[in-house]
mmCIF file of the C-alpha atoms, coordinates in Angstrom:
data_MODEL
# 
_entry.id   MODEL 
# 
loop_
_atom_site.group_PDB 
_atom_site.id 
_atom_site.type_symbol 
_atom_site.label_atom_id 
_atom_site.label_alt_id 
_atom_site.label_comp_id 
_atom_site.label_asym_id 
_atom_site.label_entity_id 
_atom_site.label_seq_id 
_atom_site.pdbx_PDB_ins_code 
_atom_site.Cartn_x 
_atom_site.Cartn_y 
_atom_site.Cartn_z 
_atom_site.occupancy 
_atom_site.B_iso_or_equiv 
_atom_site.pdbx_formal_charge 
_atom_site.auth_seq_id 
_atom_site.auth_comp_id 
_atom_site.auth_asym_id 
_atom_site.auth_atom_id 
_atom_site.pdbx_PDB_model_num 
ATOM 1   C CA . UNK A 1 1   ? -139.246 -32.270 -52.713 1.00 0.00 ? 1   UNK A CA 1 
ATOM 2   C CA . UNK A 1 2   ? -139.987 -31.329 -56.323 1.00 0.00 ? 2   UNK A CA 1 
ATOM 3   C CA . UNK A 1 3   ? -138.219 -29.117 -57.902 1.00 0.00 ? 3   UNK A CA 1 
ATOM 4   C CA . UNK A 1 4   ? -137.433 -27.640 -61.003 1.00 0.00 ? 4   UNK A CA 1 
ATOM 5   C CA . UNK A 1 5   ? -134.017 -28.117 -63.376 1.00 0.00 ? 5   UNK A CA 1 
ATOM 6   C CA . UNK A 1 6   ? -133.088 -26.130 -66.019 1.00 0.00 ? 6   UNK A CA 1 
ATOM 7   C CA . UNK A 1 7   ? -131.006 -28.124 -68.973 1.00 0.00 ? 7   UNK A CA 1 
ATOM 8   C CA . UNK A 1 8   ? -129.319 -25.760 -71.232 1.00 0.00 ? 8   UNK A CA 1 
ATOM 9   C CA . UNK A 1 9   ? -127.786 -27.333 -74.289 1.00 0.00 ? 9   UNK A CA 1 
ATOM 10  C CA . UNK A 1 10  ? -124.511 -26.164 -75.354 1.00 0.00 ? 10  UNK A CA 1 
ATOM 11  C CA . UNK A 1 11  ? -122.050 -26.860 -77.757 1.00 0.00 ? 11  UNK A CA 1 
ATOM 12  C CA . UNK A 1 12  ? -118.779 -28.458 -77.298 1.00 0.00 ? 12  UNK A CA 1 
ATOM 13  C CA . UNK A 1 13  ? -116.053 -25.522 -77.481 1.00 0.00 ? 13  UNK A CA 1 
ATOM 14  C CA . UNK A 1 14  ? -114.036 -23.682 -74.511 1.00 0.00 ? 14  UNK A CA 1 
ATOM 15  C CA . UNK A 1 15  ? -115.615 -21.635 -73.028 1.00 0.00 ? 15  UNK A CA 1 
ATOM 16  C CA . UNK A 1 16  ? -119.461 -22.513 -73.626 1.00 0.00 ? 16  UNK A CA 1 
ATOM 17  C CA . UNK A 1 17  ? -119.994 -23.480 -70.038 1.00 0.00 ? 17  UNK A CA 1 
ATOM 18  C CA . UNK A 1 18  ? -118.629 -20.007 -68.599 1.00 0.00 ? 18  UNK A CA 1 
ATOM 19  C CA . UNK A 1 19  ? -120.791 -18.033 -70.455 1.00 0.00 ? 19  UNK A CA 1 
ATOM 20  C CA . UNK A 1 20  ? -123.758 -19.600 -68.713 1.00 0.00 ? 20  UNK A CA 1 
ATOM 21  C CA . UNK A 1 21  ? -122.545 -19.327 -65.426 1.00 0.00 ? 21  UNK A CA 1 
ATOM 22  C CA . UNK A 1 22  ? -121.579 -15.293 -66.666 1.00 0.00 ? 22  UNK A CA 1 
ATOM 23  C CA . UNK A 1 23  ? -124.692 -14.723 -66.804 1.00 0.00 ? 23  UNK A CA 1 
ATOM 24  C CA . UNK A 1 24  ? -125.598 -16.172 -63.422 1.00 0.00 ? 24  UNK A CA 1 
ATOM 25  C CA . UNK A 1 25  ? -123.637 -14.470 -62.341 1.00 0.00 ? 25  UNK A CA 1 
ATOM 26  C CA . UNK A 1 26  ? -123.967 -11.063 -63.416 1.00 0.00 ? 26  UNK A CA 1 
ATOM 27  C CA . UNK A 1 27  ? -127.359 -11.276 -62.710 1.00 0.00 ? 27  UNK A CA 1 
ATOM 28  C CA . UNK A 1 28  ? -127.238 -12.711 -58.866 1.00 0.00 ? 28  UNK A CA 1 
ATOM 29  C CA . UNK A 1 29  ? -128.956 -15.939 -59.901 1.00 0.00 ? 29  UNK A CA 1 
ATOM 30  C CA . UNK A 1 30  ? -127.841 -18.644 -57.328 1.00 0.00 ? 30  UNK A CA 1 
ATOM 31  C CA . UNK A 1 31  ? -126.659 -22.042 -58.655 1.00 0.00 ? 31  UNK A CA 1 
ATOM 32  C CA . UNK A 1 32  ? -127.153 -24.963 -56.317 1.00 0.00 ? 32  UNK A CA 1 
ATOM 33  C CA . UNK A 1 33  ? -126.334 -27.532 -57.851 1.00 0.00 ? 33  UNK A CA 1 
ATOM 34  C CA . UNK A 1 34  ? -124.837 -28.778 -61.382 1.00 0.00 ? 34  UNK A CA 1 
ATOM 35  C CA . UNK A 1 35  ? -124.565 -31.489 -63.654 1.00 0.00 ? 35  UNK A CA 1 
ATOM 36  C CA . UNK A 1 36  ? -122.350 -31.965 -67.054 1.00 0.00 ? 36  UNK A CA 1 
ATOM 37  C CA . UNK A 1 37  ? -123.382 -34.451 -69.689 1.00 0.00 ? 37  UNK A CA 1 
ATOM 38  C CA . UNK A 1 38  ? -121.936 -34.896 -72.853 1.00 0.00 ? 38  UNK A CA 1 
ATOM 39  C CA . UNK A 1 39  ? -121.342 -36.480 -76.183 1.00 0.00 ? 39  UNK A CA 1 
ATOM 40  C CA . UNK A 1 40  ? -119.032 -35.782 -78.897 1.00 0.00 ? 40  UNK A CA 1 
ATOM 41  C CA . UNK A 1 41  ? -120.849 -32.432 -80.550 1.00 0.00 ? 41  UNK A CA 1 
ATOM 42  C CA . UNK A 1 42  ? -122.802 -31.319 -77.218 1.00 0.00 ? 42  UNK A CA 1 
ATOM 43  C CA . UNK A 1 43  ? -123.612 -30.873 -73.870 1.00 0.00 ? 43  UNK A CA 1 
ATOM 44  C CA . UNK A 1 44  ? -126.585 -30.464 -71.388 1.00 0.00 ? 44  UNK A CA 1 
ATOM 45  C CA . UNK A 1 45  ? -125.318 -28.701 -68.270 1.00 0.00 ? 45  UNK A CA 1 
ATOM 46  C CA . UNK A 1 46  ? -128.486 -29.399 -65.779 1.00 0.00 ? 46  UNK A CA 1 
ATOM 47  C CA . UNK A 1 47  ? -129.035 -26.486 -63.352 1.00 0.00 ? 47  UNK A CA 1 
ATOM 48  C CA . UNK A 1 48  ? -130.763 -25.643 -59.813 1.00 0.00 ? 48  UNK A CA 1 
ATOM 49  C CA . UNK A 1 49  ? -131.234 -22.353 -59.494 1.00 0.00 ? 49  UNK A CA 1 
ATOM 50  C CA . UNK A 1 50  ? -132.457 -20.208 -56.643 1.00 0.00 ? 50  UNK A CA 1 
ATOM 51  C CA . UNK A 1 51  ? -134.762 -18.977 -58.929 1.00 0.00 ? 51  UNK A CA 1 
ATOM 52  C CA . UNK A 1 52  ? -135.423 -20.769 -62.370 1.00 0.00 ? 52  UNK A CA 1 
ATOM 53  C CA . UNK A 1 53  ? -138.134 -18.826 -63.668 1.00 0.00 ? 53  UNK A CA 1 
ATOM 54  C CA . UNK A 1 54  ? -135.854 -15.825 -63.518 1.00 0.00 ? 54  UNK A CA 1 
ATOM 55  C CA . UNK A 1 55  ? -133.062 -17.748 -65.245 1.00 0.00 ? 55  UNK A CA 1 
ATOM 56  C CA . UNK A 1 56  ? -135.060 -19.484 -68.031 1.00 0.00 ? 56  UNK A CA 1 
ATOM 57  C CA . UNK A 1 57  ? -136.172 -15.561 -69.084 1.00 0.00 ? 57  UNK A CA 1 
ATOM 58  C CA . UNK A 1 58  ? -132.898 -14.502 -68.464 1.00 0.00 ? 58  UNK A CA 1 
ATOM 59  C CA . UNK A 1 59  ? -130.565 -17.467 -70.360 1.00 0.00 ? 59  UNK A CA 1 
ATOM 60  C CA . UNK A 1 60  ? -133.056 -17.471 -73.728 1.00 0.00 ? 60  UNK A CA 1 
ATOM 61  C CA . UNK A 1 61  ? -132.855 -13.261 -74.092 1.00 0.00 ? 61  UNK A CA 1 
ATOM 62  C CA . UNK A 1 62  ? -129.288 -14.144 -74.346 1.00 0.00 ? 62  UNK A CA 1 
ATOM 63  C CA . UNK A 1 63  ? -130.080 -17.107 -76.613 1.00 0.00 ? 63  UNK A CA 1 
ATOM 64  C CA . UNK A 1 64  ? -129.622 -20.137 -74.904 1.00 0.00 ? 64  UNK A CA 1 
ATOM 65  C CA . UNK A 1 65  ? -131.429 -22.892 -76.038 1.00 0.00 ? 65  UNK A CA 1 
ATOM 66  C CA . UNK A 1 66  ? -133.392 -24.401 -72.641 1.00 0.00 ? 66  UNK A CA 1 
ATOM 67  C CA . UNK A 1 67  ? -136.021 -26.784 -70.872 1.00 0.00 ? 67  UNK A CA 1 
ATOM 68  C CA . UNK A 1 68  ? -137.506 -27.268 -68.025 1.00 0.00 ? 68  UNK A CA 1 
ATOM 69  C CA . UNK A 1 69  ? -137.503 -30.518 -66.113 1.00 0.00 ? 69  UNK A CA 1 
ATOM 70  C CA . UNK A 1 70  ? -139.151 -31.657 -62.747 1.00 0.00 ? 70  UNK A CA 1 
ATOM 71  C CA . UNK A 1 71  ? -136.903 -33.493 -60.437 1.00 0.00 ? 71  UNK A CA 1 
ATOM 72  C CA . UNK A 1 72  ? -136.494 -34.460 -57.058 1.00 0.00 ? 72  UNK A CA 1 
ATOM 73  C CA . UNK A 1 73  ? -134.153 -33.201 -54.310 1.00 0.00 ? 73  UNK A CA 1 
ATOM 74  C CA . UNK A 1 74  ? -133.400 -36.088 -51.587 1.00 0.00 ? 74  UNK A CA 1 
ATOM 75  C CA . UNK A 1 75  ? -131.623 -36.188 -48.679 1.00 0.00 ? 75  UNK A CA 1 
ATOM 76  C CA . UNK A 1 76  ? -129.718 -39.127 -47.678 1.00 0.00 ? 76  UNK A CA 1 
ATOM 77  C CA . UNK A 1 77  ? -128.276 -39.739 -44.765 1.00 0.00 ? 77  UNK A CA 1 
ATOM 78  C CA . UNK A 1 78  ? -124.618 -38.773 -44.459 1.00 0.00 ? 78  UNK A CA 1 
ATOM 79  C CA . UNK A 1 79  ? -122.707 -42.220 -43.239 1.00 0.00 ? 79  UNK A CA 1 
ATOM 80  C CA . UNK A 1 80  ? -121.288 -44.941 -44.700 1.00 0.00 ? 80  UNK A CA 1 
ATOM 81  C CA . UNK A 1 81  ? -124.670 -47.571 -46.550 1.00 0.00 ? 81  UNK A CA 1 
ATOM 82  C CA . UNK A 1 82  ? -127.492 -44.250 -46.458 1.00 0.00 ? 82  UNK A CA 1 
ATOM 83  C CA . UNK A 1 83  ? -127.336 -43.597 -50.524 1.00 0.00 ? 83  UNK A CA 1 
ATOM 84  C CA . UNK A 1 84  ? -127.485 -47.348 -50.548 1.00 0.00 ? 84  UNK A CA 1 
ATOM 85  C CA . UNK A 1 85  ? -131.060 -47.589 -48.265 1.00 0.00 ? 85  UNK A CA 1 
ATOM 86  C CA . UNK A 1 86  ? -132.516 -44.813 -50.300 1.00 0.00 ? 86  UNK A CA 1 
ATOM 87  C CA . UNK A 1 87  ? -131.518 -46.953 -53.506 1.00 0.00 ? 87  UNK A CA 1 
ATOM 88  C CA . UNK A 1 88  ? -132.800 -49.404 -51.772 1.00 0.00 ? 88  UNK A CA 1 
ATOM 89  C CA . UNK A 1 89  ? -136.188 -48.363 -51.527 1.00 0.00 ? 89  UNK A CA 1 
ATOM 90  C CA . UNK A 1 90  ? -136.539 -47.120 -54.871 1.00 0.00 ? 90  UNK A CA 1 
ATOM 91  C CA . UNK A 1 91  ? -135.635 -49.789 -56.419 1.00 0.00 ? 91  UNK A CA 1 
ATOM 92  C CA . UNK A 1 92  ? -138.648 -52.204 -54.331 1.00 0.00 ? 92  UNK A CA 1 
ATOM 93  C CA . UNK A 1 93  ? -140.825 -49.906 -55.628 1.00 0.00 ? 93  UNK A CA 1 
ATOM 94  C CA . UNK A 1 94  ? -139.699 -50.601 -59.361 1.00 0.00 ? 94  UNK A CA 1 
ATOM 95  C CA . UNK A 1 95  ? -138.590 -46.886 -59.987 1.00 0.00 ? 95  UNK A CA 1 
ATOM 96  C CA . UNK A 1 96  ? -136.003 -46.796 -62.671 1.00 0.00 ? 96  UNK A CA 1 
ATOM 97  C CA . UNK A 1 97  ? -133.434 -43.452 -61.946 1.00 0.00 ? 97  UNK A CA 1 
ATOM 98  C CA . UNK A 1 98  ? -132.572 -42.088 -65.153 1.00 0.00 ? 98  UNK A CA 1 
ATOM 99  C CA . UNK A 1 99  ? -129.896 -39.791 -64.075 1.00 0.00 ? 99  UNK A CA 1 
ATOM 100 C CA . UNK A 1 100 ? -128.837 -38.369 -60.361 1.00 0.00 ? 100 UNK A CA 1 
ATOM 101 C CA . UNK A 1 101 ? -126.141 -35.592 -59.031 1.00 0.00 ? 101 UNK A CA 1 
ATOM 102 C CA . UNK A 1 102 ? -125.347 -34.169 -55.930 1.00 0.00 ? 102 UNK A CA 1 
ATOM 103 C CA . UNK A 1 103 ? -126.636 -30.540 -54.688 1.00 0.00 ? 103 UNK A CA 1 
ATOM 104 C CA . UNK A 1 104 ? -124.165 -27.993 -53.457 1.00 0.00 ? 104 UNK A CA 1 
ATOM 105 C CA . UNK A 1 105 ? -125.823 -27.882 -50.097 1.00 0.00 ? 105 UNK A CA 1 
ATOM 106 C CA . UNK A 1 106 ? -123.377 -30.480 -48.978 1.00 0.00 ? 106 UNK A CA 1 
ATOM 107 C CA . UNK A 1 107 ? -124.259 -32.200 -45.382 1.00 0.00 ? 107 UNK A CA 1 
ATOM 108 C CA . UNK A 1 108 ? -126.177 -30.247 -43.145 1.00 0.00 ? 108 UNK A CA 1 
ATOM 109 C CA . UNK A 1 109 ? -127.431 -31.994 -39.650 1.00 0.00 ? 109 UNK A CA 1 
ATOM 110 C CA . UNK A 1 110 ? -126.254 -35.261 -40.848 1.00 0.00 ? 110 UNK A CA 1 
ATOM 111 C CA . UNK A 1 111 ? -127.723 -35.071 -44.239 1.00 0.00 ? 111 UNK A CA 1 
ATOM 112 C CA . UNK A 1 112 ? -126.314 -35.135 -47.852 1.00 0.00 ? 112 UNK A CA 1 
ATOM 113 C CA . UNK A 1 113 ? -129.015 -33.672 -50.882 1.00 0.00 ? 113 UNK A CA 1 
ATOM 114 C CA . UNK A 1 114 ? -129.331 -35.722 -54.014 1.00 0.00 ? 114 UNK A CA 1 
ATOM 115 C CA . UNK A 1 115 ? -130.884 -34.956 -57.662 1.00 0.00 ? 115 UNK A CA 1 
ATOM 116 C CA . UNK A 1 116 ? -132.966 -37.057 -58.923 1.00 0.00 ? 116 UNK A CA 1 
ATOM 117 C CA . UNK A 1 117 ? -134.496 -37.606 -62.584 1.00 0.00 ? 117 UNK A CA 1 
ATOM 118 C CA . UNK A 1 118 ? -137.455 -40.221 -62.777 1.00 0.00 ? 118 UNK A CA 1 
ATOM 119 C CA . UNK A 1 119 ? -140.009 -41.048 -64.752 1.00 0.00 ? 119 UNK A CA 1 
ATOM 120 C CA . UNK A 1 120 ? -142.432 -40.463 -61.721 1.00 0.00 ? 120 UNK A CA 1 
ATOM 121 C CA . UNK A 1 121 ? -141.425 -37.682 -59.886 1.00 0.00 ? 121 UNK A CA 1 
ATOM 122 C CA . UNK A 1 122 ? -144.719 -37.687 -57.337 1.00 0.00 ? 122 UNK A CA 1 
ATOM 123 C CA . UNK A 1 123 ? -144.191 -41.240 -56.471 1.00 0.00 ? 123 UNK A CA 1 
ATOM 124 C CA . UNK A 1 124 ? -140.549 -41.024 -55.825 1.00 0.00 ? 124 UNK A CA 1 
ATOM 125 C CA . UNK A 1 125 ? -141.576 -38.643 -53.645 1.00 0.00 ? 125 UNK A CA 1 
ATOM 126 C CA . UNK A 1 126 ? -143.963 -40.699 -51.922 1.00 0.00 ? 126 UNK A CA 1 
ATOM 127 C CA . UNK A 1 127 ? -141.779 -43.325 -51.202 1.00 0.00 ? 127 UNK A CA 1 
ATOM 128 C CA . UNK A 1 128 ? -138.975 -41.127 -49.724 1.00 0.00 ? 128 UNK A CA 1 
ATOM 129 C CA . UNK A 1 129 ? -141.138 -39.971 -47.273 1.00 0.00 ? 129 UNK A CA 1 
ATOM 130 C CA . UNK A 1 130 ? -141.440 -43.508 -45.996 1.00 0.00 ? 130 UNK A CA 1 
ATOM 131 C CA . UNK A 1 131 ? -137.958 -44.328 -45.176 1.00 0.00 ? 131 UNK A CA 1 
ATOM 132 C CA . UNK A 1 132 ? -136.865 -43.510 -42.180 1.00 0.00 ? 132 UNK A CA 1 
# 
């Protein structure tokens, strides 16, 4: 499914990261999933949100600087070789991954959820809905 991730860009000092999630959570804005990247002067801490409409307007009145990204949340089945089918398939189809994370969902009815960042978010999306 395709959804959308919000990348806030932060700068490296203590205490950067909690004032994001502050503001989630003072405002009841559900995080469900999260990613850190960094170099040596910044971050990018990638976001799903419940409701990332309501959090982009919400983050940039407090002066965050933002952007929206389209990815794709996976599931994959939770045993031992499933991340490695759905790689798998992706890969025959010549998708390159740029980045992926886990979701906070964790494994419901055998199933773990994935992030994923591609060039092609639509066709990733076709071709997880033909592995089985």
């Amino acid at each position: 499914m395709i959804i959308q991730q919000i990348s806030v860009f932060l700068e490296n000092r203590a205490g950067q990261l909690l004032d994001v999630t502050r503001v989630l959570a003072e405002n009841e804005i559900d995080m469900q999933a999260i990613n850190i990247a960094e170099t040596a002067d910044y971050g990018i801490a990638r976001l799903i949100v419940a409701t990332p409409q309501r959090a982009m307007r919400i983050l940039q009145e407090k002066g965050f600087i933002l952007r929206l990204t389209p990815v794709v949340e996976a599931t994959v089945p939770d045993r031992p070789g499933g991340l490695n089918e759905l790689l798998s398939a992706v890969a025959e189809a010549g998708i390159d991954i740029e980045y992926m994370y886990s979701a906070f969902q964790g494994q419901r009815n055998g199933l773990a959820y994935m992030v994923f960042r591609v060039g092609d978010a639509e066709r990733l999306e076709d071709v997880l809905k033909n592995i089985s």
